[in-house]
C-alpha positions as CSV (number, residue, x, y, z in Angstrom):
1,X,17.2,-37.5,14.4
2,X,19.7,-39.8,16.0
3,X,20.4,-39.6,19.3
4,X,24.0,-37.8,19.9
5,X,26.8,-40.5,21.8
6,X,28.0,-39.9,25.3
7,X,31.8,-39.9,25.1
8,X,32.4,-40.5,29.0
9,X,36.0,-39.9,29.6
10,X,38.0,-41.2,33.1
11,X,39.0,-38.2,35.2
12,X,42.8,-37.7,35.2
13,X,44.3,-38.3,38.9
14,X,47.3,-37.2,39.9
15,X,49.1,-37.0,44.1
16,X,51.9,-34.2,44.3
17,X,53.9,-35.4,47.2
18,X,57.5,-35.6,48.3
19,X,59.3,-38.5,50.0
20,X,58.9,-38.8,53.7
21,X,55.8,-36.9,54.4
22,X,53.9,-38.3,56.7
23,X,51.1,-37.8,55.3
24,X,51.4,-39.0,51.6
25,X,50.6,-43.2,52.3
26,X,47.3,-41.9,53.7
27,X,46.8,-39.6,50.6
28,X,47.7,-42.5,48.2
29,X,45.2,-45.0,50.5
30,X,42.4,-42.3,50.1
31,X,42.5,-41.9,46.3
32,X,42.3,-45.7,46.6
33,X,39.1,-45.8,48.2
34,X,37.8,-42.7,46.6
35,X,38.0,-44.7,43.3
36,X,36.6,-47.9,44.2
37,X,34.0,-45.9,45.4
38,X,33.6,-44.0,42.3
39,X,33.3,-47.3,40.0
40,X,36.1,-45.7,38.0
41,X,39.0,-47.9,36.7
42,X,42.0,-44.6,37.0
43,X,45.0,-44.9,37.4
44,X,46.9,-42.6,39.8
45,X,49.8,-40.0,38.0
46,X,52.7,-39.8,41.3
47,X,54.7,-36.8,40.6
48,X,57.8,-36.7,43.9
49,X,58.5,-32.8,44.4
50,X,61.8,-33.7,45.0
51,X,62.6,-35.9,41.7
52,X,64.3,-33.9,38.7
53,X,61.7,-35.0,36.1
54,X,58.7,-33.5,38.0
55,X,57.0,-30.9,36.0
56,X,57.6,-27.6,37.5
57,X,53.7,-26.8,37.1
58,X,53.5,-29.5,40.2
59,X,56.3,-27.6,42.7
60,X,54.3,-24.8,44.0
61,X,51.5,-27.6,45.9
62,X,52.2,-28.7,49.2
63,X,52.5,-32.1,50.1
64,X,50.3,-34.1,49.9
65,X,48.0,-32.7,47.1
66,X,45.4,-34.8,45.3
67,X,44.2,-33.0,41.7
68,X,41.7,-34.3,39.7
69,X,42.1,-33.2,35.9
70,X,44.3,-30.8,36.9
71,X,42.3,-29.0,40.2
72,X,43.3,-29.4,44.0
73,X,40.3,-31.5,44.9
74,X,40.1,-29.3,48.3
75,X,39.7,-26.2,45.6
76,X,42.9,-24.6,46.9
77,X,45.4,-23.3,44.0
78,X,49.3,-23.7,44.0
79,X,50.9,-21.1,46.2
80,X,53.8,-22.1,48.0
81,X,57.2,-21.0,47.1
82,X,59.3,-24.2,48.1
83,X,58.3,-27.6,49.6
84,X,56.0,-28.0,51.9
85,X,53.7,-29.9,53.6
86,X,49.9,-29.2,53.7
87,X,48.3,-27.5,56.3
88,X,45.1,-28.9,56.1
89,X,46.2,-32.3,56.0
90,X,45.1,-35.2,53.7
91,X,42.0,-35.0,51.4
92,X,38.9,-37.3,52.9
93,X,37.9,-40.1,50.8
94,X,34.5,-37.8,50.4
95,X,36.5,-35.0,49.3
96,X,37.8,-36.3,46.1
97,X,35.1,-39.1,45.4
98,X,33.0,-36.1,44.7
99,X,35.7,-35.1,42.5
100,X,35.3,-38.2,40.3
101,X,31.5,-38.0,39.1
C-alpha cells in the first residue's frame, strides 16, 4: 500500500481595518513577523471597512482584526454594529503565529 500524499495548503490571511486607526500599521507589521516566523510564503488579503468593495461579511470586526482562514486569530467572532476600533488592541506576533501551523 502506497503511502497517501500530504497536500499542505498556505493558511488564508486576511487584516480588517479602516483608514486612520492607529492601530492598523502595527497589525500589518505583526502579521509580517508572524509569517516570517511561520516559514510560510502568504500573502496578506487588506479589506478597508470604509471602501465600497469590502465584502459585507468583513463590517461587523473592529479595527484592526487579523483572521486566519476566515477566524479572528484572538478567537473573538464579529459583533459590532458599525465601525469600530478594537478594544483589545493589536494581535501579538505569538497570537497569530500560532494561527499559522
Amino acid at each position: 500500500m502506497e503511502a497517501e500524499e500530504r497536500v499542505t495548503r498556505s493558511p488564508q490571511i486576511e487584516l480588517v481595518y479602516f483608514e486612520g486607526c492607529p492601530n492598523a500599521l502595527q497589525a500589518r507589521e505583526n502579521i509580517k513577523a508572524a509569517v516570517e516566523a511561520s516559514g510560510h510564503s502568504v500573502a496578506c488579503t487588506e479589506w478597508d471597512l470604509m471602501a465600497e468593495s469590502t465584502p459585507e461579511v468583513f463590517r461587523r470586526y473592529g479595527s484592526p482584526t487579523v483572521l486566519v482562514d476566515g477566524r479572528d486569530v484572538t478567537g473573538d467572532g464579529p459583533a459590532n454594529a458599525a465601525m469600530a476600533c478594537r478594544s483589545d488592541g493589536v494581535p501579538s506576533v505569538a497570537t497569530i503565529a500560532s494561527k499559522l501551523t
